[in-house]
N, C-alpha and C positions, 0 to 999 in steps of 0.2 A: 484326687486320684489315689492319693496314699490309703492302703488299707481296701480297696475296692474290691469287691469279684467280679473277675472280667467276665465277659456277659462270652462264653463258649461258641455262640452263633458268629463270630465276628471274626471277621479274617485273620486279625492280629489283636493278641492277647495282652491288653497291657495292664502293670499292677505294678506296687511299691512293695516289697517284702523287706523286714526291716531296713536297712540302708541301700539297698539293692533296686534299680529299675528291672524291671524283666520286662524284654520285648519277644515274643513267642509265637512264631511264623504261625498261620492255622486253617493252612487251607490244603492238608494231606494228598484231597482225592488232585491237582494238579500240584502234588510237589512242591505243594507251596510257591508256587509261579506266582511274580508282584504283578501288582494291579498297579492302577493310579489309588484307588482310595487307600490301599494298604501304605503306599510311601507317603501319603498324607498322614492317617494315623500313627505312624513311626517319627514323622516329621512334630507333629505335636507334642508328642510324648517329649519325644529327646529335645524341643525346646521349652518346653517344661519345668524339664527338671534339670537345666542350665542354673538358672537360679533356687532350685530346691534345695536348703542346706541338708535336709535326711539325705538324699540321696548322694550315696560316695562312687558310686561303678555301677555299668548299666550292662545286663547278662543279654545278650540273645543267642537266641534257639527256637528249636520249632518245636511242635506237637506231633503223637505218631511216631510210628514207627520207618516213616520211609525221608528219607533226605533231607538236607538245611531246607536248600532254594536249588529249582531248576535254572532261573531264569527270568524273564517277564513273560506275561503275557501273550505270547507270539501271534497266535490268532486273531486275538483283538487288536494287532498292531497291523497285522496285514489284512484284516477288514475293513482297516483305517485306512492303508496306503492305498487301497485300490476305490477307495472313492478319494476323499478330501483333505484324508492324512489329519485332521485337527484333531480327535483323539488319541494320534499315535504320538503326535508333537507335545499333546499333554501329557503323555505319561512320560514321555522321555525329561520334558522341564521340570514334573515335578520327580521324578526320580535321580535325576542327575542332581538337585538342592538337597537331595536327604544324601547322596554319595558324598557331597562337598559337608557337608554339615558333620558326616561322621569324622569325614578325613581331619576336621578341624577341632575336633568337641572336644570340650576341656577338663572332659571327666576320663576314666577309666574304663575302656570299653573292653569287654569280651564277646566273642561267638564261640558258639560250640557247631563246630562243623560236622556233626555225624551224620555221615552220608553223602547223595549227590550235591557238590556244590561247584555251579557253572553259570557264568552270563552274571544275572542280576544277583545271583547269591555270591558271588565276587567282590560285588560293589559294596553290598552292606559287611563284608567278615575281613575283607583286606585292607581297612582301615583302623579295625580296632585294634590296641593294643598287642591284645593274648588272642590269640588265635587256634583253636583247639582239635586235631584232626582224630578221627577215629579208624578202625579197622575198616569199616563202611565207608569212609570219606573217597570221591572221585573228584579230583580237579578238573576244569576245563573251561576253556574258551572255545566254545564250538561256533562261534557265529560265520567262519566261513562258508562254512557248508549249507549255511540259508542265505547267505548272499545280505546277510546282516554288517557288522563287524564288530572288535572285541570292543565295547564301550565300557561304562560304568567306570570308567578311571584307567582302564586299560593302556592308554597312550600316556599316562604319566607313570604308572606301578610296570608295566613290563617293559618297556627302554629300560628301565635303572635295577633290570635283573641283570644277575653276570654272565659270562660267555652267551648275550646273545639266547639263551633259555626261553625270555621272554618273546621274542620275536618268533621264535619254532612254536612255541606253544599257541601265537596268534593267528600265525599262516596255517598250522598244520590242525586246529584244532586238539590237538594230542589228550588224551586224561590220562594223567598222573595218580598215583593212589599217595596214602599219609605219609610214607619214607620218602619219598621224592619232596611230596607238599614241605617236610621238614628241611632237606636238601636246601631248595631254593626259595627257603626264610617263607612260603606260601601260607605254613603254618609253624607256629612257635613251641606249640607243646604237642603230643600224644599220648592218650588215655585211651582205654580199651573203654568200648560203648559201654559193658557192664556193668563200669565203675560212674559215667556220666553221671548218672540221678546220686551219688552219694558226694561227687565233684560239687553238685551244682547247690547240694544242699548244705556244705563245708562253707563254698565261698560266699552263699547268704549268711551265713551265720557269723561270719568273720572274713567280710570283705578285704579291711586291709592288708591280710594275709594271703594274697592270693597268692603273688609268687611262691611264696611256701606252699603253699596248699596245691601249686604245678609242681613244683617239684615229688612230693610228696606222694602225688599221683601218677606222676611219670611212669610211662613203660619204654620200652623198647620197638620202633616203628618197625625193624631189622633192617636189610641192606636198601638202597634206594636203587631201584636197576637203571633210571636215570645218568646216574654217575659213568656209569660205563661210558657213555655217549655224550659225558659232557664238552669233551674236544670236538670231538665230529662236530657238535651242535656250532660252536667257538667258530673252529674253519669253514664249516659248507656255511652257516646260513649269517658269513662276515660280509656279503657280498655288498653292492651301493645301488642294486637293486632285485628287484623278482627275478627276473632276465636271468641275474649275475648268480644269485642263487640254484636257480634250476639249472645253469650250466654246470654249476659245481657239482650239484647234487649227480647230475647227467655223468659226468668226468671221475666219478669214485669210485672206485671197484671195492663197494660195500653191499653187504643185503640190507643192512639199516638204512641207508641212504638212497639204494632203488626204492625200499619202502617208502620213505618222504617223499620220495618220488611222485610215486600212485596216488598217495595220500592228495598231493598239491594238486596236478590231474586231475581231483574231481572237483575241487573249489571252483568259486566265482571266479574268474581271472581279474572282475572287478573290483573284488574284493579285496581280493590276495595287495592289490595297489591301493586301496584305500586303506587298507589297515599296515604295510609298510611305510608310507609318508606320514600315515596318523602315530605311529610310533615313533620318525623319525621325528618329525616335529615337536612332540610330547614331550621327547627325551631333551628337548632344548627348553623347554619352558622353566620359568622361575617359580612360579605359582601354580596349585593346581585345580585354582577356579577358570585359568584362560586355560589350560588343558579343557574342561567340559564345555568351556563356551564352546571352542573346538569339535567337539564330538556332539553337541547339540547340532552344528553346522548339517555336519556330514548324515546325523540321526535324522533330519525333518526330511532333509534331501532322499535320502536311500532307501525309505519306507516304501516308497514311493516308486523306484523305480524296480525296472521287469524283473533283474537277480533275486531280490527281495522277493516278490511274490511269487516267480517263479521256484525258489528255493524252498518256501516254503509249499508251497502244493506238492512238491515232491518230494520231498521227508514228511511232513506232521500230516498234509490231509491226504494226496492220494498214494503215499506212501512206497511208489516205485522205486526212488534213490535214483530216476534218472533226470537231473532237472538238467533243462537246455537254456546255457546262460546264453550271454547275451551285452558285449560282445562273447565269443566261444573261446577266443587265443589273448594271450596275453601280450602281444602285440600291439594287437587293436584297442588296447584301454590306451585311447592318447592322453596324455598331460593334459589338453583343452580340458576333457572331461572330468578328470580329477579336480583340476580349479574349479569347475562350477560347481562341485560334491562340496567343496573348503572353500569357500568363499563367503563372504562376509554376509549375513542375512541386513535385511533393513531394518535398519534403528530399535523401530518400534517391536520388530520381532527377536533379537537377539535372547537366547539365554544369557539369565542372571542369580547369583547366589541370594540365599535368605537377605532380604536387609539385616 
């Protein structure tokens, strides 16, 4: 692999540049949205070069001018869920082994975030190390609003944000730009995009100097408008459940907080409960390979059901924005139903890490 040219046709770019792996999202025209074969060839590489003495620290990035990572695959997930679901359980098990793989890798990882980074571009830049936001850079966990939830490690990285950040940014979907991503530790440094290609080419050259070479290139994100609203976030959404929250939010005499309001109003109400008990949970776990067994659970299950595909027919294909969940109130998501979302799969089905 060392020394190769990545062959350009291939979703994901990968090559040894003197001690450097570079892994180079390349699939532009969707955003670079993961596949199943993309986290396979990401999973190869980076077990690879576990035992590669050349290699000291492993760069990703994408190619193009537009975004890290949207996401996965969404289409192809809810193509899956509405027959038999077994290509969408694929891409979730092997995607969820290359999220655990990074969380765990014992080399030096960096992402360079320029641009949209949401869902499955989460999972691969919020385990590395360095973490790099640009002018361009949008955070987001949007998967309420397709009746998905925030996965990719989500139930273990946003429980163990402070005041509660993480749980607003799960229910509400929100995006954040690079001062906020900087705020709440999302992203470690900011570099203006300008500078990237001269960043990227510094810390091939002299790997182990990368914290220098961040600092070095450091700018200035400016104020994070986040901050303003880091109490409100603390108080209204401390509550011990959805219910508890939306009363609060209901009880505030804020414009910020009627806006969360509306915002939650248009979520899955299924959702909004699955990805609450998937954070409270997460936030208890010791390890965070039994977090993704977890969200494997709840991933085969939810593909599958109406929020999911009804969520997505109305954002990505027929694009009204008015999707009819199902249950409609957040009432009616009973606890039964949540248990059969998180409940244990059979033996032989369970998500498991790389041996």
């Amino acid at each position: 692999m060392s020394g190769a040219v990545p062959n350009s046709e291939s979703e994901v770019l990968i090559r040894v540049e003197g001690a450097v792996g570079r892994i180079t999202l390349n699939r532009p025209q969707a955003l670079h949205a993961l596949t199943t074969n993309m986290c396979r060839i990401m999973i190869e590489a980076l077990v690879t070069w576990i035992d590669n003495p050349i290699v000291k620290l492993v760069l990703i990035d994408h190619a193009g001018e537009r975004g890290f990572c949207a996401g996965g695959d969404i289409r192809m997930l809810a193509e899956s869920g509405a027959s038999d679901g077994r290509l969408a359980r694929e891409f979730f098990f092997t995607e969820y082994r290359l999220n655990a793989l990074l969380h765990d890798y014992p080399k030096t990882l960096v992402a360079i975030m320029d641009g949209v980074t949401m869902g499955g571009g989460v999972g691969i830049s919020r385990p590395c190390r360095f973490r790099v936001a640009t002018e361009r850079t949008t955070f987001a966990m949007p998967e309420t609003g397709i009746g998905l939830f925030p996965d990719v490690g989500g139930g273990w990285y946003l429980p163990r944000m402070s005041d509660r950040v993480g749980l607003w940014l799960a229910l509400t979907g929100a995006r954040i730009k690079a001062a906020d991503c900087q705020l709440t530790c999302l992203a470690t440094d900011y570099v203006e995009s300008a500078q990237i290609p001269a960043l990227k080419a510094a810390i091939i050259a002299e790997p182990s100097a990368i914290e220098t070479l961040l600092t070095e290139f450091e700018c200035d994100a400016g104020r994070p408008s986040l901050a303003a609203h880091q109490d409100e976030i603390a108080r209204l959404f401390g509550g011990e459940s959805v219910e508890e929250i939306v009363a609060a939010l209901e009880a505030a005499d804020s414009d910020w907080a009627r806006e969360q309001l509306l915002i939650l109003k248009t979520k899955s109400p299924q959702t909004l409960k699955v990805a609450f008990r998937q954070l409270r949970l997460g936030g208890s776990m010791r390890n965070f390979a039994d977090n993704m067994a977890m969200e494997y659970r709840i991933g085969a299950r939810v593909v599958q059901r109406h929020d999911f595909l009804e969520g997505v027919r109305a954002v990505i294909i027929d694009k009204d924005n008015a999707p009819r969940w199902n249950p409609p109130k957040l009432e009616e998501v009973t606890d039964e139903m949540l248990d059969s979302i998180f409940a244990p799969l059979p033996s032989t089905e369970e998500w498991t890490p790389l041996p």
